[in-house]
C-alpha positions as CSV (number, residue, x, y, z in Angstrom):
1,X,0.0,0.0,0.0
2,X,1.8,3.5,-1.0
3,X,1.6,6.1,1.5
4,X,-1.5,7.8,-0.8
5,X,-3.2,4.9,-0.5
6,X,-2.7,4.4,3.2
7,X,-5.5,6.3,5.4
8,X,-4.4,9.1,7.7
9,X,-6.5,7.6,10.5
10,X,-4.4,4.3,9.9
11,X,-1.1,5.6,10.4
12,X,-1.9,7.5,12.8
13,X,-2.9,4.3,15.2
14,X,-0.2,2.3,13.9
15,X,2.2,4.9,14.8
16,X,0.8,7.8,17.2
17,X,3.8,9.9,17.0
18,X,3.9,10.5,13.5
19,X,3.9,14.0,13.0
20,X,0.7,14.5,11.1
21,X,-1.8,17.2,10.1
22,X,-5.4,16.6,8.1
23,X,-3.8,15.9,5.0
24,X,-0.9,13.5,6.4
25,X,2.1,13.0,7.7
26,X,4.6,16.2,7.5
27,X,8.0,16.9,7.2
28,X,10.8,19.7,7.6
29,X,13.2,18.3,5.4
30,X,13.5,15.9,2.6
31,X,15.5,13.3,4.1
32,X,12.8,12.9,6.4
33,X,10.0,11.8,3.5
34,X,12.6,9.6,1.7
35,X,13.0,8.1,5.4
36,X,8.8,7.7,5.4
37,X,9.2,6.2,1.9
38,X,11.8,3.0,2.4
39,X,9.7,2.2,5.5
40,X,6.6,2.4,3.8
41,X,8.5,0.5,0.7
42,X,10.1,-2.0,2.5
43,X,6.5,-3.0,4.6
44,X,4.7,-2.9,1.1
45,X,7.2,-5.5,0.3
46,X,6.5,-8.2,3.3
47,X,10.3,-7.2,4.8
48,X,7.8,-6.2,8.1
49,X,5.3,-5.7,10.3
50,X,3.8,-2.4,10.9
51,X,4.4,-4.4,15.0
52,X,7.6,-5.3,14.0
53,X,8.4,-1.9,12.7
54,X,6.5,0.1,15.8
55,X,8.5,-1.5,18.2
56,X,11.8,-1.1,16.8
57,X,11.0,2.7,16.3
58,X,10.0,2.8,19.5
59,X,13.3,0.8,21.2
60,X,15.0,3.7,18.9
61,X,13.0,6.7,20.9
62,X,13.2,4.8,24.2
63,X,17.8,4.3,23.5
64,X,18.0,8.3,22.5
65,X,16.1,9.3,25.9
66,X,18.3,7.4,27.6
67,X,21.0,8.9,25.5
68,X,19.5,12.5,26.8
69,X,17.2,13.3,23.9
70,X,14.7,15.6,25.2
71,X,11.9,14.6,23.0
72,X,10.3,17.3,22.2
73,X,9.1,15.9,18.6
74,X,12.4,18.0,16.5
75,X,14.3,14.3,16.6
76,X,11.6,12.0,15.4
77,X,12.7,11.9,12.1
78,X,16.6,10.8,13.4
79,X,14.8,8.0,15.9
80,X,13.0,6.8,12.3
81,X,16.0,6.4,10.2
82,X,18.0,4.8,13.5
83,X,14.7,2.0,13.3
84,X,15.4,1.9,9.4
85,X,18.6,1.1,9.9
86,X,18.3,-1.3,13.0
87,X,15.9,-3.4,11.3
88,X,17.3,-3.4,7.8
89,X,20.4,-5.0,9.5
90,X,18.5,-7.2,11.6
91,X,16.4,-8.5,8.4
92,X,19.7,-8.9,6.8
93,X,19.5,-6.0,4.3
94,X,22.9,-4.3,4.6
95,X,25.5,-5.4,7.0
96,X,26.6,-2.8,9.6
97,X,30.2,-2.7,8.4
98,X,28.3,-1.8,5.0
99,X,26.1,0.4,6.5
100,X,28.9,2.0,8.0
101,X,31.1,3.0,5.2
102,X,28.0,4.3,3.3
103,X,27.7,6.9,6.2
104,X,31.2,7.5,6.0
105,X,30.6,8.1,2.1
106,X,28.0,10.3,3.0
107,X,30.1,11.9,5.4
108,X,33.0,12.5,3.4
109,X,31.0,14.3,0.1
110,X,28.5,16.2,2.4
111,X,31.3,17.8,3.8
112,X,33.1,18.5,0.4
113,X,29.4,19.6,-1.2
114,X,29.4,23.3,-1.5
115,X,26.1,24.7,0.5
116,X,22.7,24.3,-1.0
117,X,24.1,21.5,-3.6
118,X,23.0,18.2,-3.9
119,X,25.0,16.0,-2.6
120,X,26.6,13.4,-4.9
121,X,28.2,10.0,-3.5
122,X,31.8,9.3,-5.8
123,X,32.0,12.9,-6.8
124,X,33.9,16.1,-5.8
């Protein structure tokens, strides 16, 4: 089911926390809604649960409170893609030594990307 196609009323019980208004779920950036999209991709294609994902999102917020996050809703976004990745390695997806040279990747050309450029991974 794409994220059209899935009813407001329906996310918002399978995930309460989801920053919503009447049209939807909302975001401040766009790595937030390509987040939203490989969850909702990777549930379309039987990889999980909406339980199994829930919980993990919510061991996620639970380990960045303990870490000191103050929760104040600014950080649910980070908590989603630290699920995304927890359970993509748990369902055998990418391996966290892969997963962590991709960041690294990421790292490395964000930080060579002039300001308000895309960023590119192989390029400077």
């Amino acid at each position: 089911m794409s994220a059209a196609a899935l009813p407001v009323r329906e996310l918002r019980h399978a995930l309460p926390d989801l920053p919503c208004d009447d049209a939807g779920p909302v975001f401040r950036a766009p790595w937030e809604a390509q987040a939203f999209a490989m969850v909702l991709a990777l549930h379309e294609r039987g990889v999980f649960t909406w339980t199994e994902w829930a919980g993990q999102l919510a061991q996620s917020i639970r380990d960045a409170q303990r870490a000191g996050d103050p929760d104040t809703g600014e950080t649910y976004y980070q908590h989603w893609l630290a699920a995304l990745e927890k359970i993509s390695a748990a369902k055998g997806l990418v391996t966290e030594p892969l997963l962590a040279q991709r960041k690294g990747e990421w790292d490395e050309a964000a930080r060579h990307t002039p300001h308000g450029r895309p960023i590119e991974l192989g390029r400077r």
